[in-house]
N, C-alpha and C positions, 0 to 999 in steps of 0.2 A: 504494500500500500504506500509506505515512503516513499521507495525507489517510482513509482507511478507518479507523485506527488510531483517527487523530482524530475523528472524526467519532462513532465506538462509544464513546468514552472519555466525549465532551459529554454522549451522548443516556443512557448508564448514572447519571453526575455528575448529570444534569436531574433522571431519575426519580427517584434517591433523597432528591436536595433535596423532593422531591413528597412524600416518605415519612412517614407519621407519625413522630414521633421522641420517646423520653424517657416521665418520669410523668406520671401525667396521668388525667382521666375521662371521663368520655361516657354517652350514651345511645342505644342499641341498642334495634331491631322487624327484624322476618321473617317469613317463613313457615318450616313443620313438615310433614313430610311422614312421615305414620307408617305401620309397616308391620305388616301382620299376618302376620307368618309368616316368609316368600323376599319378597324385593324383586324377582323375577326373574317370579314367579306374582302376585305384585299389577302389574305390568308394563301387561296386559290389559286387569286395573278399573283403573286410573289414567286408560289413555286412554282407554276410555269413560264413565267418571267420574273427571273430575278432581278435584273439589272434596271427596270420597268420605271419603279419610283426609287432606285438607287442616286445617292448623292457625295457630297466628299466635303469637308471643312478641312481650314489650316490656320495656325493662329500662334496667340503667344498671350501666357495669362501671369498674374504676377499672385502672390499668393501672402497675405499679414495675418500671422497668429501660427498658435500651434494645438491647441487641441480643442477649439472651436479659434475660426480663422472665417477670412471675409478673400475672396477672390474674383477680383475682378478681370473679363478678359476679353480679350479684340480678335473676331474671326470671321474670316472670309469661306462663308459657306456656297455652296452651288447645288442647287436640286431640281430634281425631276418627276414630276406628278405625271404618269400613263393616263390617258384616256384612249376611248376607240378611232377619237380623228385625229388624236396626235400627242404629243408631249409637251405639256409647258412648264419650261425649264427658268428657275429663277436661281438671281443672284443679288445677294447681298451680304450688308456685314450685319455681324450681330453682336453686341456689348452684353452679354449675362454681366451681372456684379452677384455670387453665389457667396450663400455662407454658409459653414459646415461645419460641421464635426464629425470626432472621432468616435467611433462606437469600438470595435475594441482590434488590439493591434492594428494592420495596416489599412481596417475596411473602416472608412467616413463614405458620412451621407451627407447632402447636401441641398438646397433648395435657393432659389431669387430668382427675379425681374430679367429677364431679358429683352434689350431693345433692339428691334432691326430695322435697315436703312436697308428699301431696296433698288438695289444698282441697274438690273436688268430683269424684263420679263420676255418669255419671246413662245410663241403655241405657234406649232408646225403650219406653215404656208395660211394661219390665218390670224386676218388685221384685227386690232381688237384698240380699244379705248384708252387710255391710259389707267393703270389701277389707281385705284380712290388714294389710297397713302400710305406716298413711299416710306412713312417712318410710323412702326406700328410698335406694341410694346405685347412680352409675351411673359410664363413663368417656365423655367427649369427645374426639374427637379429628379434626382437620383442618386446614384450609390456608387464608390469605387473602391478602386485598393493602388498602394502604394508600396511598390518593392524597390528600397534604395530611391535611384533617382529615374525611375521610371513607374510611370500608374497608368492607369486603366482605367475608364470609367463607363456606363452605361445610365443615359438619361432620355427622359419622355420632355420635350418642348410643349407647351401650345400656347398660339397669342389667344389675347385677351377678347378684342373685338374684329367683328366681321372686315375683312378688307378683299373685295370682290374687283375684278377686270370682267368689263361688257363686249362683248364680241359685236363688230360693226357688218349688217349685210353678210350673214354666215346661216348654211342649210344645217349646223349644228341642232341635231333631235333628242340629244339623250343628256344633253345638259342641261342643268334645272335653267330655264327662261336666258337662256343662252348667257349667263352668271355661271363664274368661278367664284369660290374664295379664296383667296391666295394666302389666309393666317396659316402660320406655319404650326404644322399638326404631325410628329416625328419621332422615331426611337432614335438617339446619336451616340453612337459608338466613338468615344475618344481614347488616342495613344499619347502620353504626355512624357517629356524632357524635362526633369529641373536642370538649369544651366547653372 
């Protein structure tokens, strides 16, 4: 039972020596997984299109505190929403400012505001309006881990209010009143550098 003792005491003490720790920067890429709708109903087209509503961010975040800590960070995402007449692919940046904690050894969770400026919208071969507005505000929230100077994380986005592009003179049938909404609606897979 000691040696047991011992033994879970070393290998908890190892991992958290492993842990990121304190202030500090870095630079962050991933994939974006965006969803049109139910994530439950894109399920279907995922598996037989993967790449469909696949996306990619890159960025660089800075990180004050240590065992609840505020993180603020600047990233340039690019994504792609599938539909049946085409793909409308956006770009923009996105400011989270996240704050988090440590839940035990290398795994924190974390939740904030996310604000996104958007740079470009563009739907396959058709014209559409300008969307309502390019700067919308959203929340983050998720969980990671931290080995040494490299982590992991997996987080669900969504903005806050509707921000929809109208399609001008388009035989588009299967989209609701020929309206997108373009808030961003996401699982995001990030790989992170402390430098």
């Amino acid at each position: 039972m000691k040696k047991t003792l011992l033994v879970l005491t070393l290998a908890l003490c190892s991992v958290t020596a492993f842990s990121q720790s304190g202030s500090g920067f870095g630079i962050k890429a991933g994939l974006n997984y965006n969803g049109n709708g139910d994530y439950f109903d894109d399920a279907q087209n995922a598996f037989e299109n993967p790449d469909r509503n696949a996306g990619f961010h890159i960025g660089v975040y800075g990180k004050l505190g240590n065992r609840i800590y505020v993180r603020p960070e600047l990233v340039y995402t690019n994504t792609s929403s599938g539909y049946d007449e085409g793909d409308l692919k956006i770009q923009k940046l996105d400011v989270p400012i996240l704050v988090g904690t440590k839940v035990i050894g290398p795994l924190h969770a974390f939740i904030g505001p996310a604000f996104q400026y958007l740079l470009d919208t563009e739907f396959d071969g058709i014209t559409f309006d300008d969307v309502e507005n390019d700067f919308s505000v959203g929340l983050n929230l998720g969980v990671g881990v931290n080995l040494g100077k490299f982590g992991i994380d997996l987080r669900y986005e969504r903005g806050f209010s509707e921000n929809e592009v109208s399609f001008i003179n388009s035989n588009i049938t299967t989209l609701d009143g020929d309206r997108v909404d373009t808030r961003p609606d996401q699982l995001i897979l990030s790989f992170s550098l402390k430098l």
